[in-house]
Backbone bond lengths (Angstrom), bond angles and torsions (degrees), N, CA, C in turn:
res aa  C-N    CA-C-N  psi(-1)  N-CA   C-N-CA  omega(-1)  CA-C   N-CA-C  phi
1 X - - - 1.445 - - 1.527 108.68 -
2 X 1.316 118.03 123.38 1.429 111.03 -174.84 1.659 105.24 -87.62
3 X 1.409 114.07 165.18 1.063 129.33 -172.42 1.589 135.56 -106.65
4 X 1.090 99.06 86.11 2.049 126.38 -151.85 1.309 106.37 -70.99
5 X 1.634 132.56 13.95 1.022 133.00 172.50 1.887 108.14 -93.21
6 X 1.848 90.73 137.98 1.721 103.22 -175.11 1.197 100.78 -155.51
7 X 1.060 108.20 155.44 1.560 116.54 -175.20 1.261 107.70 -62.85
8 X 1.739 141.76 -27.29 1.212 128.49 142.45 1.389 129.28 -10.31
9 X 1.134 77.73 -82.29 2.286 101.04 -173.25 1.494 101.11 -47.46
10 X 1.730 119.70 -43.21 0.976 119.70 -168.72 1.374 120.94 -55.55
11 X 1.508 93.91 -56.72 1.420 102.18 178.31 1.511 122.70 -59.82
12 X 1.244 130.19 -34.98 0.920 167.82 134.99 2.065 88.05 -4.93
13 X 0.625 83.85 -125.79 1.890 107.38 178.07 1.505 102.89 -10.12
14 X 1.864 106.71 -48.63 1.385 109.82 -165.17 1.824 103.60 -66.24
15 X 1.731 118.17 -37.40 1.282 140.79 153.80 1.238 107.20 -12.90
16 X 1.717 118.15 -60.39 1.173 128.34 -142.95 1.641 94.66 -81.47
17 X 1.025 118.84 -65.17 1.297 164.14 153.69 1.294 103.75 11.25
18 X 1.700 104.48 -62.00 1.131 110.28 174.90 1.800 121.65 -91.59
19 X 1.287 121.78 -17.32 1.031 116.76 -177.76 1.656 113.20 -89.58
20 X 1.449 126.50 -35.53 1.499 121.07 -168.50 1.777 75.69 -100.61
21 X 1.963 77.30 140.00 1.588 121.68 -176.92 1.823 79.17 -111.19
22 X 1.277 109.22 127.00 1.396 114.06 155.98 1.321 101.38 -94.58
23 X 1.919 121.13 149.87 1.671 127.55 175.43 1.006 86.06 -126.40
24 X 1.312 78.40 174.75 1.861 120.95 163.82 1.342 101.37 -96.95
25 X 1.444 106.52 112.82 1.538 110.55 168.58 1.763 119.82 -94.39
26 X 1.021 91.41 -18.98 1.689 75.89 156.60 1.521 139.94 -2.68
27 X 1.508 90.16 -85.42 1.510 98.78 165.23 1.504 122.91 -36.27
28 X 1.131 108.78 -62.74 1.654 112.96 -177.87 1.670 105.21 -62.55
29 X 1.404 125.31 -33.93 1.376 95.05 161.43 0.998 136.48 -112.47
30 X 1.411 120.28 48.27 1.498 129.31 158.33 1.181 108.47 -107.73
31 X 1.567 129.90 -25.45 1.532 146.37 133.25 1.559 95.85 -18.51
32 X 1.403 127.25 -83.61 1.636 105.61 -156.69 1.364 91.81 -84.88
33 X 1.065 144.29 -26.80 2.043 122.48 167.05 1.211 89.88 -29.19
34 X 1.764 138.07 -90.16 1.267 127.16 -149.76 0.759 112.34 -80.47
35 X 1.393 141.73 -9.53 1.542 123.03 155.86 1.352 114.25 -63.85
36 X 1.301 138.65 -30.20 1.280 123.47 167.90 1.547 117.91 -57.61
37 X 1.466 131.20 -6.75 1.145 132.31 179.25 1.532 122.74 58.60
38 X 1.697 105.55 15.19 1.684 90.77 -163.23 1.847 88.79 -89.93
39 X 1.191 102.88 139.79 1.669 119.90 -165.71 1.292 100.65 -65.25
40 X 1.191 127.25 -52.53 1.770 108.44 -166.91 1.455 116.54 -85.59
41 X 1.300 112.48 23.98 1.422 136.19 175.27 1.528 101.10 -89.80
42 X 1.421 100.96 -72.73 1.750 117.54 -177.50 1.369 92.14 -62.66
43 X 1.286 160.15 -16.70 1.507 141.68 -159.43 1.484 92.65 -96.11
44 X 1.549 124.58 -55.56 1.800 118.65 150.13 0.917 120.45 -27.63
45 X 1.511 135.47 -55.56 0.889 116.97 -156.26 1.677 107.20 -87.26
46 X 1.236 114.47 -27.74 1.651 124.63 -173.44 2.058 95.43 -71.49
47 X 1.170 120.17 -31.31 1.564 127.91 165.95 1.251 109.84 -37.08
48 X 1.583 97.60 -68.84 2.002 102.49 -171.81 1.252 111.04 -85.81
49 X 1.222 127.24 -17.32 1.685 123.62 140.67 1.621 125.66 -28.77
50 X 1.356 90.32 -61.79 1.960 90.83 -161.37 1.591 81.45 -79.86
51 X 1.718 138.58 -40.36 1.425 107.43 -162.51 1.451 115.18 -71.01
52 X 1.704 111.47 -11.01 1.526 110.96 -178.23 1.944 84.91 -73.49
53 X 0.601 145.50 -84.05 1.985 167.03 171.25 1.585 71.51 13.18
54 X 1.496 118.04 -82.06 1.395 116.53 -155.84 1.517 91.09 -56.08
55 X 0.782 131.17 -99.74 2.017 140.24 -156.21 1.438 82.75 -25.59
56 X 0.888 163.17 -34.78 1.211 139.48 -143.38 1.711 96.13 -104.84
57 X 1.384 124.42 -33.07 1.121 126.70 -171.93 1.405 124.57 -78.24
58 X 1.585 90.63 -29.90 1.961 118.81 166.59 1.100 101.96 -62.22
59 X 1.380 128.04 -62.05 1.786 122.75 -175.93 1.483 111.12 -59.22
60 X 1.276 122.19 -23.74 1.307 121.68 -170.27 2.198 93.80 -71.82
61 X 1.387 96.84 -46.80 1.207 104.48 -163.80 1.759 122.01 -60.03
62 X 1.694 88.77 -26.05 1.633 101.63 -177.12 1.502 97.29 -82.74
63 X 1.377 136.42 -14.20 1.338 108.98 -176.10 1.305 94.59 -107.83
64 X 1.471 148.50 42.10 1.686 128.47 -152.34 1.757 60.55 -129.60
65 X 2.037 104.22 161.76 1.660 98.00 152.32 1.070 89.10 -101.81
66 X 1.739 102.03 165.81 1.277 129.53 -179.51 1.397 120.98 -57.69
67 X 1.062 131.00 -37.59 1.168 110.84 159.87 1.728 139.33 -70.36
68 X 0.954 114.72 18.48 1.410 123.52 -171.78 1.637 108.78 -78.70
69 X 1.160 101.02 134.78 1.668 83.54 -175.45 1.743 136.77 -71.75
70 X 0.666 143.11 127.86 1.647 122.19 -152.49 1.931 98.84 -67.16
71 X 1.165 106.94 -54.25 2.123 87.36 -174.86 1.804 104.90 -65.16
72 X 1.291 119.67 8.34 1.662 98.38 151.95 1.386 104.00 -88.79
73 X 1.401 130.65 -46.73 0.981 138.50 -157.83 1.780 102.93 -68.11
74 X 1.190 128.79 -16.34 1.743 137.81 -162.57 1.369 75.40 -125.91
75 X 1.526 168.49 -52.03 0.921 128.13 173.54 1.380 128.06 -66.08
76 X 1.421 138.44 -28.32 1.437 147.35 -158.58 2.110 88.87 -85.55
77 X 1.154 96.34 -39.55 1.981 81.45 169.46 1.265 96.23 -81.73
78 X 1.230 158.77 -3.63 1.112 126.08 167.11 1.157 123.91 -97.31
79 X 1.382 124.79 -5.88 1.102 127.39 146.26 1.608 131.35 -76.65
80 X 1.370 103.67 -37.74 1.170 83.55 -172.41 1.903 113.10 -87.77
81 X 1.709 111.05 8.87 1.906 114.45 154.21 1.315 89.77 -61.98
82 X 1.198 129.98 -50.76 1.505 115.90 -141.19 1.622 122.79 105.92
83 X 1.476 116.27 -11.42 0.985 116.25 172.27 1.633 114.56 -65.22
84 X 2.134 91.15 158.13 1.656 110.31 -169.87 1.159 107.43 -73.87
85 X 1.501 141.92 110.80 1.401 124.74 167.55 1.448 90.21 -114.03
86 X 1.634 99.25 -171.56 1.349 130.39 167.20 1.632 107.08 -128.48
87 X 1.319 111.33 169.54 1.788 113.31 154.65 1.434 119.65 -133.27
88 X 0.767 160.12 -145.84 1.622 165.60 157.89 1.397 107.70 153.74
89 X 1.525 118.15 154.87 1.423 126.02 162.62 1.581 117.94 -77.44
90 X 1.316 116.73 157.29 1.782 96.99 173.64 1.585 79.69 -178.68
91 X 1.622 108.06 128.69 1.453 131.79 174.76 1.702 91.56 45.00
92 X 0.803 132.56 46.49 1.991 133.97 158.26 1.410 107.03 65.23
93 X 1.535 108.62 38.36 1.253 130.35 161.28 1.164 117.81 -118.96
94 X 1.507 107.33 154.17 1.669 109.70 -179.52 1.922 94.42 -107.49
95 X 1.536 99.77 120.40 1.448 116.75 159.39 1.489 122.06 -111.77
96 X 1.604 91.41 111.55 1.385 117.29 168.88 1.796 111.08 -77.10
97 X 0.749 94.92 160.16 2.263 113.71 -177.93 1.345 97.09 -157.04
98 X 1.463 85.31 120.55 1.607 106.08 -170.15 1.587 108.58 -120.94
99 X 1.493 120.08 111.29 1.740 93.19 -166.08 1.056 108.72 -113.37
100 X 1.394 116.96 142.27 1.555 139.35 -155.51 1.907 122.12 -76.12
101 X 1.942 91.34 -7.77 1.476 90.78 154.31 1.239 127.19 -111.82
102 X 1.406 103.93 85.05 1.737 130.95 179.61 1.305 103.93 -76.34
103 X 1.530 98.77 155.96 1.708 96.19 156.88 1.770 91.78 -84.40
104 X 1.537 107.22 174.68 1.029 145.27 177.69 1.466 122.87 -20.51
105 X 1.089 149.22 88.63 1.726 127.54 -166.36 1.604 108.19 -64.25
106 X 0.955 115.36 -8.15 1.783 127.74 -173.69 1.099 104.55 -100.55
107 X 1.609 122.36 129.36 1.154 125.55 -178.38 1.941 129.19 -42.17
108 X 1.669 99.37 -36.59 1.336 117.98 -175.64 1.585 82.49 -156.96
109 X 2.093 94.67 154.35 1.436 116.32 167.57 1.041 126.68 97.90
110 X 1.560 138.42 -66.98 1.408 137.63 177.07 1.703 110.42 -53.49
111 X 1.156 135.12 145.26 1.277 102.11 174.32 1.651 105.50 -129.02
112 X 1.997 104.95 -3.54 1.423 136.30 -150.18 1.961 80.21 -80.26
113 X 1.364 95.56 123.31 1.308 93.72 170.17 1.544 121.80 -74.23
114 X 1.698 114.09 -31.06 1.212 128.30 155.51 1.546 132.00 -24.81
115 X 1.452 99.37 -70.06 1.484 111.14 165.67 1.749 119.39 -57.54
116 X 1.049 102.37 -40.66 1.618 99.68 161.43 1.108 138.07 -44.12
117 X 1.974 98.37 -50.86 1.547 110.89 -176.94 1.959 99.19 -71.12
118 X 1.534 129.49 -36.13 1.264 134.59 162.77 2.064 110.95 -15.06
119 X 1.780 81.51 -50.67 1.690 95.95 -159.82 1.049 112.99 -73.79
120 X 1.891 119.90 -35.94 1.134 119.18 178.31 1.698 108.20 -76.30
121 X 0.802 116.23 -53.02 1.794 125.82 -174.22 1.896 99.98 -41.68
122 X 1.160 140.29 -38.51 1.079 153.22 -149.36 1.818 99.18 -113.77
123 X 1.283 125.93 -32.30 1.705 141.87 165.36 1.608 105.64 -62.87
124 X 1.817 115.46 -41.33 1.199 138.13 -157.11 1.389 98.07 -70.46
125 X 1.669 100.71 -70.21 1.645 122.90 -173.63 1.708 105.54 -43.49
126 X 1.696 100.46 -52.67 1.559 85.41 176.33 1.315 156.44 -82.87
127 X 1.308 103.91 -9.60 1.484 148.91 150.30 1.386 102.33 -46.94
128 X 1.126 120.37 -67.81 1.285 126.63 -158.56 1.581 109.08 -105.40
129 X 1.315 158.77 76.76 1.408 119.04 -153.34 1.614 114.45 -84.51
130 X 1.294 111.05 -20.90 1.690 141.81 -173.14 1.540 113.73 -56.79
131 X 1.423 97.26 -38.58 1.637 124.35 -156.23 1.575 84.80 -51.20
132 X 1.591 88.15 161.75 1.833 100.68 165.07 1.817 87.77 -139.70
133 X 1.481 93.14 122.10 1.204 107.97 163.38 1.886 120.49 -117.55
134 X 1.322 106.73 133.82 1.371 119.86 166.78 1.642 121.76 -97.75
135 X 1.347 97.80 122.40 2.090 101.73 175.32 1.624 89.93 -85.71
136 X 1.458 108.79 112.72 1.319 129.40 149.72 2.032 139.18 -68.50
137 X 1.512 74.48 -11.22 1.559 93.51 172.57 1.773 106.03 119.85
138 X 1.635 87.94 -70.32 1.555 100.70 -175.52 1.331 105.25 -100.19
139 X 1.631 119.12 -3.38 1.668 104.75 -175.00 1.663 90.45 -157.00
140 X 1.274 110.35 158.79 1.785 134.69 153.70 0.893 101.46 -74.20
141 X 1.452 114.45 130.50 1.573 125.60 167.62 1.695 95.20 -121.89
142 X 1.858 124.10 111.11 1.169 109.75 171.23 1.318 103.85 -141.12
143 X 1.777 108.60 149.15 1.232 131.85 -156.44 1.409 109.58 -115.42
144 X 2.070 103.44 116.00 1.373 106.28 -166.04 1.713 99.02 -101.50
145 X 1.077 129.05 165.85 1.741 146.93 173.13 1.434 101.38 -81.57
């Protein structure tokens, strides 16, 4: 078998190598799923949303110790997504406002702020199971003990 390597090809490849970024396209096509708007598309997709939301909130829970309080523990993820909240006291409760135009809870891809708010609301429930949360339209308003 002869041997087809030359500093051509080499360079060549190394060229390549460096210029194409392979992705994850994912994102972009679950992007046009919901842009097509057809509903029992997005209702799948908002499904494996909230069950990733829960698993994600369970793992959070198996490594937290038990005594930790859960609104440090639901605030410190919300800071450290980056999501907009608020806090205030009200009747000897702590009310959080959580607003539903976040960036992304996914590192890359989703871009549907909708499906996001899906992820958090479903992260919330499991985190919290007690919680009482209200959809305000544009924000979560939920009330910790």
């Amino acid at each position: 078998m002869a041997d087809t390597r030359s500093f051509a090809r080499d360079w060549q490849l190394l060229k390549l190598s460096r210029d194409w970024k392979p992705a994850d396209r994912s994102g972009e096509i679950l992007n046009r799923l919901i842009q097509d708007h057809d509903t029992s598309v997005i209702q799948k997709i908002e499904k494996i949303v909230a069950d990733i939301g829960k698993k994600d909130a369970e793992e959070i829970l198996r490594r937290m110790h038990s005594m930790m309080e859960m609104s440090t523990i639901l605030e410190g993820v919300l800071l450290v997504s980056g999501m907009i909240y608020e806090t205030e006291k009200e009747n000897g409760m702590k009310k959080i406002m959580i607003k539903k135009e976040m960036k992304s809870c996914f590192s890359e891809g989703i871009s549907d702020s909708g499906i996001s708010a899906v992820y958090v609301k479903s992260f919330i429930e499991a985190l919290v199971p007690d919680i009482e949360i209200t959809d305000k339209g544009d924000h979560f308003t939920l009330f910790i003990k």
